[in-house]
N, C-alpha and C positions, 0 to 999 in steps of 0.2 A: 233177233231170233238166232238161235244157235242151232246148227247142222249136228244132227247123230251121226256117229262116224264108226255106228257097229259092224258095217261092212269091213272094216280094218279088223277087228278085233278074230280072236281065235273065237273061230264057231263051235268049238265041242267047250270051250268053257261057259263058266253060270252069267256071263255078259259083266262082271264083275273086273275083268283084267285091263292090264294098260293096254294103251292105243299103242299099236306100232307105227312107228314113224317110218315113213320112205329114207330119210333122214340116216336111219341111226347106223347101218352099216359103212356108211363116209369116211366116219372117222380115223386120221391117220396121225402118225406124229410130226407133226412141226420140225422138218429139218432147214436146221439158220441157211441164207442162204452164203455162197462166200463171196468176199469183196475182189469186184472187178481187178483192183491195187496190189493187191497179192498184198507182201509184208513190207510194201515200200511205203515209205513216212513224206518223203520229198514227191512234189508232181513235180518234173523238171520240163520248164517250156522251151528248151533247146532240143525234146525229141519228137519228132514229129508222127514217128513211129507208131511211140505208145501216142500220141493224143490222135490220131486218127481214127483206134475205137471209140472212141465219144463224139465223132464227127458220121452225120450220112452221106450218103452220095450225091448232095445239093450241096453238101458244105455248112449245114446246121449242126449245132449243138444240141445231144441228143439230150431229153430229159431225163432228170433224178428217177424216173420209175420202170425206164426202159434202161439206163445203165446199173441200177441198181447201187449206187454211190447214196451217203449218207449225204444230209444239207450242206455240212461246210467240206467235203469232198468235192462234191458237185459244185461249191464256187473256187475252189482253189482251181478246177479244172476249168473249167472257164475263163479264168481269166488268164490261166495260163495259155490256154487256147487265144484267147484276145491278143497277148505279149507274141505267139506263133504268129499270128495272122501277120501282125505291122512288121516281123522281122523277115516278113516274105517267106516263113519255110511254111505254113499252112495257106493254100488257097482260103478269100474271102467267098469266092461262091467257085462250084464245081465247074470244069470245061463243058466247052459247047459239044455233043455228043454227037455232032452232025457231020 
C-alpha cells in the first residue's frame, strides 16, 4: 500500500504538482578532496616525521578512509611504516602514559 504524501505538496495548487523533497535543497558540488602526499611521488621510510601522520597515538596504522590515501598510497605507506618500525626510528606500540 502506498502513503499519499499531499501534505508535502503546495496546498494552493490543483494536487497535480511534484512532491517536494526534504532532500532537494542538499545539494552541493563535489569538491575533490586533496591528497594528504602533497606533490611528493616517493613515501621515504627514513622520515619519521612525515610517517607519524598515518600513525595514532597507540602506534597503529591509520586506515585508507581516515587518511584519505588512495589503495596503493595506503600500502606504500605502510610498509614503509613497517621498514620505520624494524629500523627503530618509529615506536612498534606507543609509551606507557603512566
Amino acid at each position: 500500500m502506498r502513503r499519499r504524501r499531499e501534505h508535502l505538496a503546495d496546498p494552493d495548487s490543483d494536487g497535480m504538482s511534484a512532491i517536494v523533497s526534504p532532500f532537494r535543497g542538499r545539494q552541493s558540488t563535489f569538491r575533490k578532496r586533496q591528497s594528504p602526499l602533497g606533490d611528493t611521488k616517493v613515501i621515504d621510510y627514513l622520515d619519521p616525521k612525515f610517517l607519524q601522520q598515518f600513525i595514532n597515538d597507540q602506534g597503529r596504522i591509520l586506515p585508507r578512509r581516515v587518511t584519505g590515501l588512495t589503495a596503493y598510497q595506503q600500502r606504500q605507506v605502510a610498509r614503509a611504516i613497517k621498514y620505520a618500525r624494524h629500523l627503530a626510528l618509529l615506536p612498534f606500540v606507543a609509551q606507557d602514559l603512566k
